[in-house]
N, C-alpha and C positions, 0 to 999 in steps of 0.2 A: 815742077813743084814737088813731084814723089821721092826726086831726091834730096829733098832739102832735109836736113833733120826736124823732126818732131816740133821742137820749141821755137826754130825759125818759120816752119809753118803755120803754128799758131799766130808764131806773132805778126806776120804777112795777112793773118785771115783778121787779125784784129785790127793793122792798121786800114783796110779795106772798111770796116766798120766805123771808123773814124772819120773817113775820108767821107764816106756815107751819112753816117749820122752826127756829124759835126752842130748839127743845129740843137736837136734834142737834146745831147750831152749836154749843151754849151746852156742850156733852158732849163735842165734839170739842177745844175750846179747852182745856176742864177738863183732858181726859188728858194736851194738851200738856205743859201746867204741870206736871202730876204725875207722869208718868212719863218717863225718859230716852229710852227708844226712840221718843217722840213730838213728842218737842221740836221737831221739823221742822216738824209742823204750825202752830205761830204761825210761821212764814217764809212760807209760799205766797202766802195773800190777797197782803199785803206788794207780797210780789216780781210775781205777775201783776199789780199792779195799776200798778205801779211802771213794768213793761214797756211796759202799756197806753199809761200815762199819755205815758209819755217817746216815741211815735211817735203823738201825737196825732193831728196837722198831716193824717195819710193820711184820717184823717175827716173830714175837711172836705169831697173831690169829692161829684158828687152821687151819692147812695144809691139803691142796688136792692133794697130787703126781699127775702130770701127765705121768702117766707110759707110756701111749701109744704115745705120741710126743717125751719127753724123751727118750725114749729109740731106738724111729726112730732115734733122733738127734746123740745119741750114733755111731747107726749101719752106719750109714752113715759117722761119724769120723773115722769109723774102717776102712769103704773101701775108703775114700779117703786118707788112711796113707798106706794103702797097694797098692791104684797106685801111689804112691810118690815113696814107696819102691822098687816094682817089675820093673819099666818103665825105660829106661836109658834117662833121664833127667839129663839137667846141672845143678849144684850145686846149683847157685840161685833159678833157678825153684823149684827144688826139696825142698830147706829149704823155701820159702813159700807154697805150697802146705804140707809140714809136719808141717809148725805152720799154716795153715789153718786147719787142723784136729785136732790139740789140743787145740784151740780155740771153735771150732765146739763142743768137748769133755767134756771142762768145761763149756758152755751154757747147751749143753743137759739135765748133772750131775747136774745143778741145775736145770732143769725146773724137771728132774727127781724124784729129792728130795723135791723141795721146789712148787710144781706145777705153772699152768701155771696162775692165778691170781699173785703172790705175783712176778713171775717172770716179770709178764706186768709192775708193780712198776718199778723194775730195768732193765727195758726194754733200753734204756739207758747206761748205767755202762757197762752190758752185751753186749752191741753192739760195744761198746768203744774199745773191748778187740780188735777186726777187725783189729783195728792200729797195733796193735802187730804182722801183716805178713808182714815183708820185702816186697816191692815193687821189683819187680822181676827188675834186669839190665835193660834189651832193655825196659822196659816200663820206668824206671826212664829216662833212657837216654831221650826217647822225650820226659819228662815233663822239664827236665834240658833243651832240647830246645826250648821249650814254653817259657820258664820261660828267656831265653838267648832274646831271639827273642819280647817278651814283656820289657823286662827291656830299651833293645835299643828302641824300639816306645818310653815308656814313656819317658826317659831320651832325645830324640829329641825335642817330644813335649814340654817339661820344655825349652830346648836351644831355641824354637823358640819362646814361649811366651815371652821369657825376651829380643826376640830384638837379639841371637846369630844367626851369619850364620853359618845351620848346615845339613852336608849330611851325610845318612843311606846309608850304603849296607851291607844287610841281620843285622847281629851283628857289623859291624865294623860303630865308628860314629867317622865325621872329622869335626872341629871347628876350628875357626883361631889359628894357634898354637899349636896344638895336633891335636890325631888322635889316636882314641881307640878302641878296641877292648870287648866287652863283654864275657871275657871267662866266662866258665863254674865255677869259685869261684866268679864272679859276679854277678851270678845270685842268689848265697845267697838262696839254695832252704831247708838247714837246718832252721834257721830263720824263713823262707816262713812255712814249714812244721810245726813247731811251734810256729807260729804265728797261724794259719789254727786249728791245736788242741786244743791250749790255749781258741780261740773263740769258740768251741764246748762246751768247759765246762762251761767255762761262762757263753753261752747262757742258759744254760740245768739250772743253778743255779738261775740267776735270770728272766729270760722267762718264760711264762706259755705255748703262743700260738706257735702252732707246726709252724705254716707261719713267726711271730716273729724270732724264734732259726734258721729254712731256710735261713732267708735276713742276720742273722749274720753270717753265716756260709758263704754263698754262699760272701757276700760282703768282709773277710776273700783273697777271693779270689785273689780280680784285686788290694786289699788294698798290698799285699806281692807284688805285681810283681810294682805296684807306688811304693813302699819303696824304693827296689831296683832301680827303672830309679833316684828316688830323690837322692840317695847316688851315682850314677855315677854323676847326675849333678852337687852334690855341688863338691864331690870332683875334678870335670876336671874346675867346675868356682875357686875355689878356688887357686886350681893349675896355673892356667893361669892367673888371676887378684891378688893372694897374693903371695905367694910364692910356687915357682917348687918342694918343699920337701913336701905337702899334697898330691902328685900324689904318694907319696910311702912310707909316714908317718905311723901313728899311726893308723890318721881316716881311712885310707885305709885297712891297714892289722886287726885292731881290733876296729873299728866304727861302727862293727854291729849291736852292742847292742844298739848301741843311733836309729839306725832307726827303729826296733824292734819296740824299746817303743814308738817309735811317731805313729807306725802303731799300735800298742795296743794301744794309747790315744784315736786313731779314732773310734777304735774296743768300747773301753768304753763308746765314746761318746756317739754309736750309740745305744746301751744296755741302756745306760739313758733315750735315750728318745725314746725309744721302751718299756723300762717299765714303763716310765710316761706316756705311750697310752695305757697301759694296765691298770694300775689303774684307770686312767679317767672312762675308759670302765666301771669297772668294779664297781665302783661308782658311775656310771650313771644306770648301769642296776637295783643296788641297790635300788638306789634312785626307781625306777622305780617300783620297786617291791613294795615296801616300799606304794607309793603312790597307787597301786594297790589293793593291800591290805587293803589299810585305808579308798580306795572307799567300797568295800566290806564288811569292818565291819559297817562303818556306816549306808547300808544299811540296 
């Protein structure tokens, strides 16, 4: 196998994974498809690979295996598949903890092959893959009620800057006239969850500074849980001042996508002009160079 090249022994260590974890893969995709909170998951492979694929070209110098990380990364995909296996864990647990090891499995299999410089490149891409383990139930469950419990705050605060009287308890909010409730498909944490990922790539694509890609990331954040309070407010203002048929219309059941993209304009706002402070920067350093330089030669 030492003389195989590089990318053919990747991809030998990957089909080994396959042949392996054909169950979990084949369970992880499924819930994609079937449930909203997971629809992210067919994105990842996609996009990691996608990332990969498009900075090729850096594979090409010549390679340094790191066999000795590598292959720690391996051994340690092997025993965290085997307390997945052997442990009586519930089935969520269990199928993240088994795509936590084949994740674990195909990082190693490249830092293995492809060593640990060219790996640092796709440092990134390779990390990305992470997304790909289901969020185990009782941990979704409280971000679903984070995410319940934030949507009500913002969507009050919007009732009361505009001059609505409006009282919260816990998720339930009452306005003259209505009286709603934020369940759990209001909190919109599909959307939330890719809105959150969508920001990640973006940052990584046009960001350089690692503090930059954080403030997008991390602002990603409280921008999903405002989308949500804004689409409770328009739809309960709209319901109440236009007509009683937007409280269970169109924009209700399928207006996700319009708030989506208003929270991805903000998203892109904020990548403008986080990268018009990076060029500045980096123009000025120039510049500075430049004028350093040109003291020095003239002397």
């Amino acid at each position: 196998m030492t003389r195989l090249p590089p990318s053919r022994r990747f991809a030998l260590l990957c089909v080994v994974s396959l042949m392996i974890g054909w169950r979990p893969l084949l369970s992880t995709f499924a819930l994609g498809l079937r449930a909203d909170e997971y629809t992210h998951l067919l994105l990842i492979v996609p996009i990691s690979a996608s990332l990969i694929f498009a900075e090729r070209a850096t594979l090409q110098p010549v390679l340094e295996p790191a066999v000795g990380f590598g292959s720690a990364l391996l051994v340690f995909a092997i025993v965290i598949a085997g307390y997945s296996h052997w442990t009586g864990l519930q089935s969520e647990s269990q199928l993240s903890i088994s795509m936590l090891a084949i994740v674990i499995w195909w990082i190693g299999s490249f830092v293995l092959c492809f060593g640990s410089r060219i790996s640092r490149q796709f440092l990134f891409p390779l990390c990305f893959l992470f997304w790909l383990v289901p969020i185990p139930a009782p941990a979704l469950n409280r971000i679903v009620a984070i995410w319940q419990q934030g949507s009500a705050i913002s969507a009050s605060m919007l009732f009361s800057a505009v001059g609505v009287p409006v009282t919260q308890d816990g998720i339930i909010l009452s306005i003259p006239g209505l009286s709603l409730e934020v369940a759990q498909e209001c909190s919109s944490l599909r959307s939330s969850l890719m809105l959150i990922v969508t920001s990640m790539v973006l940052a990584h694509l046009f960001l350089r500074s690692f503090w930059g890609k954080t403030a997008v990331v991390l602002a990603a954040i409280p921008l999903s849980i405002a989308k949500n309070g804004f689409r409770i407010f328009a739809i309960a203002m709209l319901g109440t001042r236009v007509d009683p048929g937007f409280l269970h219309g169109n924009l209700h059941r399928h207006g996700g996508i319009l708030f989506f993209l208003l929270a991805l304009f903000a998203v892109l706002l904020l990548l403008w002009l986080l990268n018009g402070r990076e060029n500045r920067l980096s123009e000025n350093d120039s510049y500075q160079q430049k004028a350093t330089g040109g003291g020095q030669h003239v002397d």
